[in-house]
Every structure is written in structure tokens, then in C-alpha cells.
N, CA, C and O of each residue as an XYZ file, in Angstrom:
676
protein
N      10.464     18.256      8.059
C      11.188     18.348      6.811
C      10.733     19.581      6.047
O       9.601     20.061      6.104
N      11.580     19.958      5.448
C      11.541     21.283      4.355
C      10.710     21.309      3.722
O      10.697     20.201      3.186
N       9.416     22.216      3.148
C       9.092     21.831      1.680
C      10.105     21.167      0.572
O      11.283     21.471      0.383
N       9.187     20.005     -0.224
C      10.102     19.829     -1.495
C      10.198     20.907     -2.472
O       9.308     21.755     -2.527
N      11.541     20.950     -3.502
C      11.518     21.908     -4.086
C      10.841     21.170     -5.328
O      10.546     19.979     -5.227
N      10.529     22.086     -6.826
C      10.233     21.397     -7.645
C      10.971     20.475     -8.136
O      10.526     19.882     -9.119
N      11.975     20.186     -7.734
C      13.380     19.709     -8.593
C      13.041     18.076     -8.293
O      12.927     17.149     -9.094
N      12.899     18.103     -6.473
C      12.449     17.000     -5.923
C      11.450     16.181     -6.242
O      11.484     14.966     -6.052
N      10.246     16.975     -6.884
C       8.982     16.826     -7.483
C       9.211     16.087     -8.776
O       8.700     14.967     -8.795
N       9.803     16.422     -9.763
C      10.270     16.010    -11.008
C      11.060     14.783    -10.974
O      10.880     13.844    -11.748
N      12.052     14.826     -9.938
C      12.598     13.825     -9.912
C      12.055     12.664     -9.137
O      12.064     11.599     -9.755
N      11.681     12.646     -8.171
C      10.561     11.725     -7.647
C       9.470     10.982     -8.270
O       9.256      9.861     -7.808
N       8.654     11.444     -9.346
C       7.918     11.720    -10.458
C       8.949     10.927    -11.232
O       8.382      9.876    -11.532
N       9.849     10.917    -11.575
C      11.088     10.209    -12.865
C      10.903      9.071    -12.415
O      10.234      8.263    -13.060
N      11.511      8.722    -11.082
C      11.526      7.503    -10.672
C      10.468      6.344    -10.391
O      10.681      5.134    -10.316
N       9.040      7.176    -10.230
C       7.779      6.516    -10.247
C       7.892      6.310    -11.291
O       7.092      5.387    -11.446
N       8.672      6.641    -12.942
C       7.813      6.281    -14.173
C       9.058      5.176    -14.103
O       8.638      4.030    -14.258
N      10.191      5.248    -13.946
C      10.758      4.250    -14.031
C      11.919      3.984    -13.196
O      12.985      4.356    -13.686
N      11.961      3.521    -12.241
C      12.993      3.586    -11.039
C      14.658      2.449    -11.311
O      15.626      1.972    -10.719
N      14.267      2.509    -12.091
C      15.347      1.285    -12.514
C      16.734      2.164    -13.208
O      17.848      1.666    -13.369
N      16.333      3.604    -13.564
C      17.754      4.249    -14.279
C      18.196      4.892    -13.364
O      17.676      5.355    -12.349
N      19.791      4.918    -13.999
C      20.656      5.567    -13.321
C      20.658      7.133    -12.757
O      19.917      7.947    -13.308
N      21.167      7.377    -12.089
C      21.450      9.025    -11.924
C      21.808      9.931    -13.195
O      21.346     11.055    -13.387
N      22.593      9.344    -13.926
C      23.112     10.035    -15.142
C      22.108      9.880    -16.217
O      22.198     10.696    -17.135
N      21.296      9.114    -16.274
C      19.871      8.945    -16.870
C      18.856      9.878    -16.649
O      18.221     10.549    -17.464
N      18.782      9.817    -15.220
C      18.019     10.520    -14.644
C      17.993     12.391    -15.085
O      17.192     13.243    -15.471
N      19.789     12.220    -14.626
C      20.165     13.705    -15.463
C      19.474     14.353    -16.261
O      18.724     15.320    -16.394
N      20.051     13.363    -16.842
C      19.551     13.980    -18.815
C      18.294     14.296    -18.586
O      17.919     15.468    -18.553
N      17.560     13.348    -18.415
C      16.042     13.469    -18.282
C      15.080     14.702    -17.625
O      13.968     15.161    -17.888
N      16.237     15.006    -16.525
C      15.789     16.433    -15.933
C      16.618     17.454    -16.532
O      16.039     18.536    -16.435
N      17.618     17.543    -17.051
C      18.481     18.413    -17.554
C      19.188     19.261    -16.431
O      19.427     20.465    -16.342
N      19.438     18.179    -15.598
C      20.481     19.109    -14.709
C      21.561     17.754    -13.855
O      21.412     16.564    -14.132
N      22.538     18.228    -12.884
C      23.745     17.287    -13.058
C      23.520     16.017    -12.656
O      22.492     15.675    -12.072
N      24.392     15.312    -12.924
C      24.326     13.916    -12.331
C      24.668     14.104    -10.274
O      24.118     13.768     -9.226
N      25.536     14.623    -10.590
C      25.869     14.761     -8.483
C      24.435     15.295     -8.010
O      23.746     14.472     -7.406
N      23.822     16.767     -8.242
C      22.448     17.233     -7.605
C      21.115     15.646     -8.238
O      20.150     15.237     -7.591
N      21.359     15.383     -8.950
C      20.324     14.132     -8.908
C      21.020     13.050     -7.833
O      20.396     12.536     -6.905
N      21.931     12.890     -8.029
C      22.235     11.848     -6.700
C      22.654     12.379     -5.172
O      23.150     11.538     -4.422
N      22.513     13.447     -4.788
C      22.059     14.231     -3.826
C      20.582     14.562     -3.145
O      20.202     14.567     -1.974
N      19.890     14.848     -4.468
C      18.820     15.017     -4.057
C      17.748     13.853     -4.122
O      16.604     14.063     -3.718
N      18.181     12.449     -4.708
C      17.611     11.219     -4.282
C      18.090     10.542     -3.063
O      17.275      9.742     -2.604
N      18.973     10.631     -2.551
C      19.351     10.448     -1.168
C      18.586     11.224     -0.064
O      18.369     10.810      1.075
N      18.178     12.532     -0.639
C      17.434     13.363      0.418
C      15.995     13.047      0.459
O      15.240     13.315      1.393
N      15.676     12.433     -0.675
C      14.446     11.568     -0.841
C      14.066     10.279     -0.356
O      12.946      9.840     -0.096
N      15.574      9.576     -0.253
C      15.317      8.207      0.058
C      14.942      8.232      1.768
O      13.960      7.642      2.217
N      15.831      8.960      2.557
C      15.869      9.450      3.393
C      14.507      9.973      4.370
O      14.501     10.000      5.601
N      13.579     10.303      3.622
C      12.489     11.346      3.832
C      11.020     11.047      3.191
O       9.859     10.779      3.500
N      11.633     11.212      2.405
C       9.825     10.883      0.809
C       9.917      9.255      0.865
O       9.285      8.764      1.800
N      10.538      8.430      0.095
C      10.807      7.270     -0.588
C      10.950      6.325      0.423
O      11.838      6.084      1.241
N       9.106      5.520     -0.011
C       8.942      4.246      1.221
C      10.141      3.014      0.838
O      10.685      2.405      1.759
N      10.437      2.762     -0.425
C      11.032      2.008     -0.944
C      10.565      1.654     -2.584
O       9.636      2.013     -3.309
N      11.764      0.735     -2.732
C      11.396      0.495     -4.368
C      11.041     -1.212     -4.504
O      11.639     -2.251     -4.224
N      10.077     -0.946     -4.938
C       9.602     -2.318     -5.374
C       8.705     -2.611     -6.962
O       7.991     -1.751     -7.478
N       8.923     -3.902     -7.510
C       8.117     -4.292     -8.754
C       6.647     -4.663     -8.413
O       6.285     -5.256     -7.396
N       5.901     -4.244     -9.371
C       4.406     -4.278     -9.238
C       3.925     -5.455    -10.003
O       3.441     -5.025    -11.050
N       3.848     -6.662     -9.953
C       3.787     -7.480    -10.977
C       2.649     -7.526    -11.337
O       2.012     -6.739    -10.637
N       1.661     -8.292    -12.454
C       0.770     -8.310    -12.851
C       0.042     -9.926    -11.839
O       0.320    -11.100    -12.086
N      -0.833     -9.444    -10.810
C      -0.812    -10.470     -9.484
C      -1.136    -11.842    -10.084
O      -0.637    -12.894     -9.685
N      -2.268    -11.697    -11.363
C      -2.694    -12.597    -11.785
C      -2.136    -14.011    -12.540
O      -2.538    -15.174    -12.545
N      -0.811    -13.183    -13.281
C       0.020    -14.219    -13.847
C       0.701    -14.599    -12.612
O       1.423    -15.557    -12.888
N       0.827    -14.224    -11.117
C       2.055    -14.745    -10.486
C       1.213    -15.487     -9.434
O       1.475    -15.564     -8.234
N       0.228    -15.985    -10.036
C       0.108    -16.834     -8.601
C      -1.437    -16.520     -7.880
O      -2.038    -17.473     -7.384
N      -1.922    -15.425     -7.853
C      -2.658    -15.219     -7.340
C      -4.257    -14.654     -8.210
O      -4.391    -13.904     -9.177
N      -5.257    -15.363     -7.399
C      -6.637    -14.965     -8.307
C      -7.453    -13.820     -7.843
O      -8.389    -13.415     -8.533
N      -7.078    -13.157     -6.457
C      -8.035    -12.715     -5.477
C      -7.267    -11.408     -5.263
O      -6.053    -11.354     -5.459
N      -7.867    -10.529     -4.926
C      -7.089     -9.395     -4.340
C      -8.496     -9.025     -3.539
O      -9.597     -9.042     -4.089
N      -8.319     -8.756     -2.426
C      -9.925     -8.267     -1.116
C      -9.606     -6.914     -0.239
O      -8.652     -6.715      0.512
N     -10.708     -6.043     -0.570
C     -10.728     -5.091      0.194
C     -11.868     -5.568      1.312
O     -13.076     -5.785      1.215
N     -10.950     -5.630      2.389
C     -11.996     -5.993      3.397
C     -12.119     -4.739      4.311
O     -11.109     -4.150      4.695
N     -13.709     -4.236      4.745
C     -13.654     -3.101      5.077
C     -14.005     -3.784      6.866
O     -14.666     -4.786      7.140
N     -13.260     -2.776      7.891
C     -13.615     -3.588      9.330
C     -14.097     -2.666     10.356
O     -13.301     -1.743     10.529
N     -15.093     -2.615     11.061
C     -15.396     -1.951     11.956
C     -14.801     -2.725     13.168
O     -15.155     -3.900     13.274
N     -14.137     -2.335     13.885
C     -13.637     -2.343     15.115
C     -13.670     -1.660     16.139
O     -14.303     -0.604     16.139
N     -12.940     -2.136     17.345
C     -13.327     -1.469     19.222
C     -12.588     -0.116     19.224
O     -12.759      0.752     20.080
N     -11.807     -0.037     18.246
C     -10.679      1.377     18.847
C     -11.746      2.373     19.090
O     -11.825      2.705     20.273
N     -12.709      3.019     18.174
C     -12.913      4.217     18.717
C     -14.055      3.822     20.072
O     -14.543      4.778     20.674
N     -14.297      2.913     20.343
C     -15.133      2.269     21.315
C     -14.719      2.380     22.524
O     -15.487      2.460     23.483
N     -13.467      2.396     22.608
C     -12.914      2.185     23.772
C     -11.907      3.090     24.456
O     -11.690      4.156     23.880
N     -11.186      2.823     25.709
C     -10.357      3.411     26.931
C      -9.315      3.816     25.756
O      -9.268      3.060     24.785
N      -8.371      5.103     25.782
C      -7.107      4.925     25.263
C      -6.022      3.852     25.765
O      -5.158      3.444     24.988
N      -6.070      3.581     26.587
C      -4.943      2.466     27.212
C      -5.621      1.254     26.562
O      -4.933      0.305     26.185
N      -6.782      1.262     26.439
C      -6.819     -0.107     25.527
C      -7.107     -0.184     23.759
O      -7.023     -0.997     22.838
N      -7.264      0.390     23.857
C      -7.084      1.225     22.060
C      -5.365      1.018     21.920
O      -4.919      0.075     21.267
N      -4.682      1.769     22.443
C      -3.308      1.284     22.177
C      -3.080     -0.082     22.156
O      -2.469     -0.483     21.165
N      -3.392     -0.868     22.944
C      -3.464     -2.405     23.410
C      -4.152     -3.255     22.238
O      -3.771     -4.336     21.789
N      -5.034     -2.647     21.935
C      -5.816     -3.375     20.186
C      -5.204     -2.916     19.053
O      -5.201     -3.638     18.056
N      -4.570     -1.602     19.029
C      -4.017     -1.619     17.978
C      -2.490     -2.085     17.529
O      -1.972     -2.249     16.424
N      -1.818     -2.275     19.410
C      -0.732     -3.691     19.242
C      -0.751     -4.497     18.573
O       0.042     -4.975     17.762
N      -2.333     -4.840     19.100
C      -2.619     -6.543     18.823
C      -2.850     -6.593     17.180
O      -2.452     -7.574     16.551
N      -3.429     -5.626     16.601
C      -3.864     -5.686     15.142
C      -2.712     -5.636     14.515
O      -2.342     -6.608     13.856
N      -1.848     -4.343     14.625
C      -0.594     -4.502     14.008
C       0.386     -5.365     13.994
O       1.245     -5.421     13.115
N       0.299     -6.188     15.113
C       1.462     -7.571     15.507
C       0.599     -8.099     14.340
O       1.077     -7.903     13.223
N      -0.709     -8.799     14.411
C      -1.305     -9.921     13.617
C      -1.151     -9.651     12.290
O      -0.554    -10.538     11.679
N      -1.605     -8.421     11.456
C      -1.506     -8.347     10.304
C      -0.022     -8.031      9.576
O       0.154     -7.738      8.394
N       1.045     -8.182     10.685
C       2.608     -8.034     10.358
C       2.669     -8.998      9.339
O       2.925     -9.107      8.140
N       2.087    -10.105     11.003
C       2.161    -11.425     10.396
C       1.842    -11.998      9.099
O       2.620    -12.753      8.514
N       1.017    -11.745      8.765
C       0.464    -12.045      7.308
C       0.733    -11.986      5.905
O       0.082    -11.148      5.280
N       1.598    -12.735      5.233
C       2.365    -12.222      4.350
C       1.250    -11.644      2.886
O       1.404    -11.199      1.749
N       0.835    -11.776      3.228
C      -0.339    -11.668      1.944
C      -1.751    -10.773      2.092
O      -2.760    -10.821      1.387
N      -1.364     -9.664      3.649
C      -1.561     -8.377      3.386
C      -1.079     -7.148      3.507
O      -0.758     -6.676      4.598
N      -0.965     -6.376      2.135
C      -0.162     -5.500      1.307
C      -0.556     -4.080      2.753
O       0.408     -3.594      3.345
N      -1.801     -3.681      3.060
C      -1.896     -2.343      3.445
C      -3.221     -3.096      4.405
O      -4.029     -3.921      3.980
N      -3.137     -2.489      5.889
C      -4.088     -2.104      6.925
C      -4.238     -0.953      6.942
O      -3.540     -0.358      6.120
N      -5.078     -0.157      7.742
C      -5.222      1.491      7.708
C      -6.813      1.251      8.753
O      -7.772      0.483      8.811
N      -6.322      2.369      9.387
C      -7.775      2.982      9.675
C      -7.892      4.056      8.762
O      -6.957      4.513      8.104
N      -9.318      4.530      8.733
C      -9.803      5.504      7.703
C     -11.346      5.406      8.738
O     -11.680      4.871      9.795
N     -12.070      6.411      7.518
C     -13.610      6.313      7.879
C     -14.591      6.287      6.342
O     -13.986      6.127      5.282
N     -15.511      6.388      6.342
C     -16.605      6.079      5.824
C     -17.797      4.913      5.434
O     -17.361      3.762      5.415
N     -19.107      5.061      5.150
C     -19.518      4.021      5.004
C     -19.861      3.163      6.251
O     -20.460      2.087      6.257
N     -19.491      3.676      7.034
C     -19.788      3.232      8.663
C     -18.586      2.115      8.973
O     -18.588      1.252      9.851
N     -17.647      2.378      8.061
C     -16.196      1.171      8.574
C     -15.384      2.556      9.297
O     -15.600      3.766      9.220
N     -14.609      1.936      9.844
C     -13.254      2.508      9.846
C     -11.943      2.196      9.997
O     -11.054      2.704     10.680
N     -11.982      0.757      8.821
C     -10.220      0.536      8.543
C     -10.789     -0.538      7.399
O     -11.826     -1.123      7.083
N      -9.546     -0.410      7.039
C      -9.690     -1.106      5.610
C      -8.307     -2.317      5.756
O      -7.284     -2.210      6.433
N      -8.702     -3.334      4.942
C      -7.506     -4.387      4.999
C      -7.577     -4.750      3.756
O      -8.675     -5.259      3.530
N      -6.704     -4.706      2.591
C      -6.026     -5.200      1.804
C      -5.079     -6.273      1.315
O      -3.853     -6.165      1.326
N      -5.861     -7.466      0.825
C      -4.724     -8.728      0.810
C      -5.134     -9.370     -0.441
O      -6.300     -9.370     -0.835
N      -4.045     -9.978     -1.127
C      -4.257    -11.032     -2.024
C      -4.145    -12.409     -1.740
O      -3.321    -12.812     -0.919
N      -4.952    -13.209     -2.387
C      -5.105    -14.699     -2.628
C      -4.776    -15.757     -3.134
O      -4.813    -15.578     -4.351
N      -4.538    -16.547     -2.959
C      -4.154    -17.666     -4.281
C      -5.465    -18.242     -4.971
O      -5.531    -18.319     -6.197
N      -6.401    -18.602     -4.225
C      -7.542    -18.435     -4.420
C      -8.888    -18.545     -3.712
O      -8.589    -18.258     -2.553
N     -10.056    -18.768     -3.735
C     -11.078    -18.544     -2.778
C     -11.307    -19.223     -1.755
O     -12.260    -18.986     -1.013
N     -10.165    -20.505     -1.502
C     -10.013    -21.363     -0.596
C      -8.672    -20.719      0.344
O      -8.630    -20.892      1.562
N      -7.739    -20.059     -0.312
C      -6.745    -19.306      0.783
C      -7.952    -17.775      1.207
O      -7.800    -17.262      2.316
N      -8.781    -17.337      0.489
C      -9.149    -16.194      0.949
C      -9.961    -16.581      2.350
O      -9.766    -16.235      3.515
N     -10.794    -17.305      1.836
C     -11.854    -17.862      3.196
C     -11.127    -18.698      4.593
O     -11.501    -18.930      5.743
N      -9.964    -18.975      3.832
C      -9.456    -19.604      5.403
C      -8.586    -18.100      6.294
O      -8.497    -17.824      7.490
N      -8.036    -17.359      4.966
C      -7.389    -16.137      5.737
C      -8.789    -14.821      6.172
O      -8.549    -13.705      6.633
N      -9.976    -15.292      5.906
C     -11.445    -14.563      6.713
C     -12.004    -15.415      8.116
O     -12.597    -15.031      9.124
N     -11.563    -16.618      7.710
C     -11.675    -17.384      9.139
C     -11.102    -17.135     10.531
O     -11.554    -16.905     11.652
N      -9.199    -17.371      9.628
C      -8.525    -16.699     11.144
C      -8.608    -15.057     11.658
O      -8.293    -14.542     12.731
N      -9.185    -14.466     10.373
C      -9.176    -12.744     10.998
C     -10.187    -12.987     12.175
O     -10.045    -12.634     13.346
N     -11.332    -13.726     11.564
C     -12.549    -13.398     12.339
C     -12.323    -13.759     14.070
O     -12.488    -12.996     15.022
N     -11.874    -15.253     14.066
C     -11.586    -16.030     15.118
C     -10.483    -15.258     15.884
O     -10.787    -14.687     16.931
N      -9.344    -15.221     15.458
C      -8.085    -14.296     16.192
C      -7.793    -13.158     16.251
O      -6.696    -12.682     16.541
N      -9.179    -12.393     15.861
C      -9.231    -10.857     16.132
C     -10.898    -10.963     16.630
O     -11.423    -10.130     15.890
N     -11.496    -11.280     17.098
C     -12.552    -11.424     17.904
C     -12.698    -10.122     18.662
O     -13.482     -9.198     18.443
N     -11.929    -10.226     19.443
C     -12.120     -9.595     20.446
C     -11.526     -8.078     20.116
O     -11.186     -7.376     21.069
N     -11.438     -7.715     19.125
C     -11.292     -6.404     18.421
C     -12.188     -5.852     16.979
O     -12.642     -4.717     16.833
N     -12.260     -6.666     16.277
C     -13.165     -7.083     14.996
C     -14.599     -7.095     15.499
O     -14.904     -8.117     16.113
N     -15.553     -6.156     15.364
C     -17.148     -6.295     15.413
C     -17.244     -7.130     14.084
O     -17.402     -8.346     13.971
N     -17.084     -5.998     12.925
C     -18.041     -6.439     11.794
C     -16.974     -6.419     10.548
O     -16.242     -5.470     10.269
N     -17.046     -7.656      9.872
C     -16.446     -7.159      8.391
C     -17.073     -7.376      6.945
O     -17.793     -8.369      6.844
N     -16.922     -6.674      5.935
C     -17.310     -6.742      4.583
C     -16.138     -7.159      3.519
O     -15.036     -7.145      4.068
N     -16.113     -7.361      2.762
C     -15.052     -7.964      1.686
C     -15.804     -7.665      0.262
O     -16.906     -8.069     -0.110
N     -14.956     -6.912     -0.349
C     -15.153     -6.613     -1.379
C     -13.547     -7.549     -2.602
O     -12.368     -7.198     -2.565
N     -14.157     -8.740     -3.529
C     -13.296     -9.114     -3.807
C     -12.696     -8.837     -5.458
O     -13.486     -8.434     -6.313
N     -11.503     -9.049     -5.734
C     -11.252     -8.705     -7.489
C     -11.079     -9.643     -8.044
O     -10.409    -10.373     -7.314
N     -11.340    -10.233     -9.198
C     -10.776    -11.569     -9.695
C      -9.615    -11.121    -11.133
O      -9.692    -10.809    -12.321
N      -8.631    -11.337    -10.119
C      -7.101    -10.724    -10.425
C      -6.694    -11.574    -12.212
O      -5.599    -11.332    -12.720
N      -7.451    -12.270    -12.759
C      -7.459    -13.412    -13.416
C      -8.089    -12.751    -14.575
O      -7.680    -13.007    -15.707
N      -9.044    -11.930    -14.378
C     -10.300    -11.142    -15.085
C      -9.629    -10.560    -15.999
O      -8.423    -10.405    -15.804
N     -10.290    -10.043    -17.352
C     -10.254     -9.467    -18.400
C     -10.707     -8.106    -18.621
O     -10.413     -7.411    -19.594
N     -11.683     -7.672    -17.323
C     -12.472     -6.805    -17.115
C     -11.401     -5.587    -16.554
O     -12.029     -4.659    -16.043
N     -10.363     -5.455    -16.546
C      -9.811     -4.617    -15.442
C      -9.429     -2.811    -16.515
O      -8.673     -2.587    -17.459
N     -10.387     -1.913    -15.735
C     -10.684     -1.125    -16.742
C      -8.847     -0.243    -16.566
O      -8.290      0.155    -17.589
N      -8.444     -0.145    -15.733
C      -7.042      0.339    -15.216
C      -6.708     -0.316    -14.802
O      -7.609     -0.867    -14.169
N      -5.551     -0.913    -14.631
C      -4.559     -1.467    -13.778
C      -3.791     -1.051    -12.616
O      -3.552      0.157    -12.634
N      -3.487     -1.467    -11.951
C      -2.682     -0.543    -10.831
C      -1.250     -0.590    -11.204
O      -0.522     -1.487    -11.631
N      -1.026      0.999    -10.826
C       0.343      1.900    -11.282
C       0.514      3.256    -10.713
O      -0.325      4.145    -10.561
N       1.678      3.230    -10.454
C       1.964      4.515    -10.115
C       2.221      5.576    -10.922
O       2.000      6.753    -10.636
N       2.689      5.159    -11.934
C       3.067      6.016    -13.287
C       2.083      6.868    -13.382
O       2.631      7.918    -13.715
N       0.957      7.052    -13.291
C      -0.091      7.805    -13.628
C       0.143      9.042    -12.201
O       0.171     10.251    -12.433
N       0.233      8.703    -11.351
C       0.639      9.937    -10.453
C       1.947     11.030    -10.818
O       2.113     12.010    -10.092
N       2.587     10.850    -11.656
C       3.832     11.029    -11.818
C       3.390     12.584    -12.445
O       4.142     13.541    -12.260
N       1.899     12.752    -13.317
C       1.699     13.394    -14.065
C       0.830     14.503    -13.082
O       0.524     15.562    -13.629
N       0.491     14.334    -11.895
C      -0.115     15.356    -11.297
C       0.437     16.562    -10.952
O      -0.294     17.492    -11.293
N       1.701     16.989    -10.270
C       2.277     17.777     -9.566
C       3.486     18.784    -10.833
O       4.201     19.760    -10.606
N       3.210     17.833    -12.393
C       3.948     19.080    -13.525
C       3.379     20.064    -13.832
O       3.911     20.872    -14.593
């Protein structure tokens, strides 16, 4: 894909602060037409734009827990033909799981992948650390869990995208 132009930047940026207005909203807001804003969000949706979704506040909806679980695993351990074969198996399992948001490999800290999920509470977290452990065995060495209590008063930022919106003006 092309570099984005700035136009793309701005407008991409619009829609992180609020994705809910129109093109002709949008317009105004950039000061240029309604057709090149709905042109050039199609070329976005297309390309840039994972999708649009609401960020709710987890705590009022249900949930107390949010866990960064950090995992050392066999991939870099092992054959490429079976590295592909574990990372089948990881990606089938954590498809499965409705209640985790982001897997990833990464590095540091001596992990290298991170798993991201929320809770209802410390009795869904520990049974969903049970089956990782048990039904990823044989890929899973070691894991850590770092947990949030989504419920808390303490939360010095919140999570948002809006705040990215302001990097790239």
C-alpha cells in the first residue's frame, strides 16, 4: 500500500475521536468535501481500519478482571514444521475463547507472548488459567499473570484511543 497522505492521517485520527459521525460531519471537521472524505474512508476501511467497535467501561458491564498473562512457550524452541503446528494449535484455542481480546508474540522480560483477557471474576479467571495450563501443555512452559481490578477507583488513565489521535498532527 501507498504511503498515507496527511489527509488520511487527519481523518483516521477524526474517527478515533469519534467514529460515530457522518461523512458530511466529518467534512466540516476537516474542511474539505464530503465525496473525498467518503472516498478516502473506504480506502481506509479497506487497508488501515481493523474495524469499529465501542470500548465500554469493562467494569460496569460485567466484568472485575482484566489479565495480562505473560507466556513463555516451545515456538522459538523448536523445528519450523512444528512451530507452525503450535502456533495452529494456539491460534485455534485462543479463537476459541471469547474473553480473550489480544494474543501476540513479542519479547522481553524473558516471555515471549503476551495474552490478554477479561473476567467476570477471580473464579472465571482461575478456571480460564486452569484450561490454558492443562490444554496448552504441550506448548505453554511457563506463565505469569499480571491482574487489574476493572472495579477499582485507582485507574490513573483509562483505556482509549482518543489520545492517539493527537500524535501524528
Amino acid at each position: 500500500m501507498k504511503d498515507l497522505k496527511p489527509i488520511d492521517y487527519q481523518l483516521l485520527f477524526e474517527l478515533m475521536k469519534d467514529s460515530h459521525r457522518s461523512d458530511r460531519q466529518l467534512a466540516r471537521a476537516l474542511g474539505i468535501s464530503q465525496p473525498t472524505v467518503t472516498r478516502r474512508r473506504a480506502m481506509l476501511e479497506d487497508n488501515v481500519i481493523d474495524g469499529y467497535t465501542v470500548i465500554p467501561k469493562f467494569g460496569q458491564v460485567g466484568f472485575e478482571i482484566a489479565a495480562f498473562t505473560f507466556l513463555k512457550t516451545k515456538l522459538n524452541h523448536v523445528k519450523k514444521e512444528e512451530k507452525e503446528k503450535f502456533f495452529k494449535e494456539l491460534k485455534e484455542w485462543y479463537t476459541k475463547q471469547p474473553n480473550v481480546i489480544l494474543v501476540t508474540e513479542g519479547q522481553g522480560l524473558g516471555w515471549d507472548a503476551v495474552c490478554v483477557s477479561l473476567h467476570e471474576n477471580y473464579a472465571d479467571f482461575a478456571k480460564f488459567t486452569r484450561m490454558q495450563e492443562s490444554e496448552l501443555s504441550d506448548i505453554i512452559m511457563e506463565t505469569q499473570s499480571f491482574q487489574i481490578d476493572l472495579k477499582s477507583d485507582a485507574t490513573i488513565k483509562p483505556f482509549n484511543l482518543r489520545c492517539i489521535s493527537k500524535l501524528k498532527q
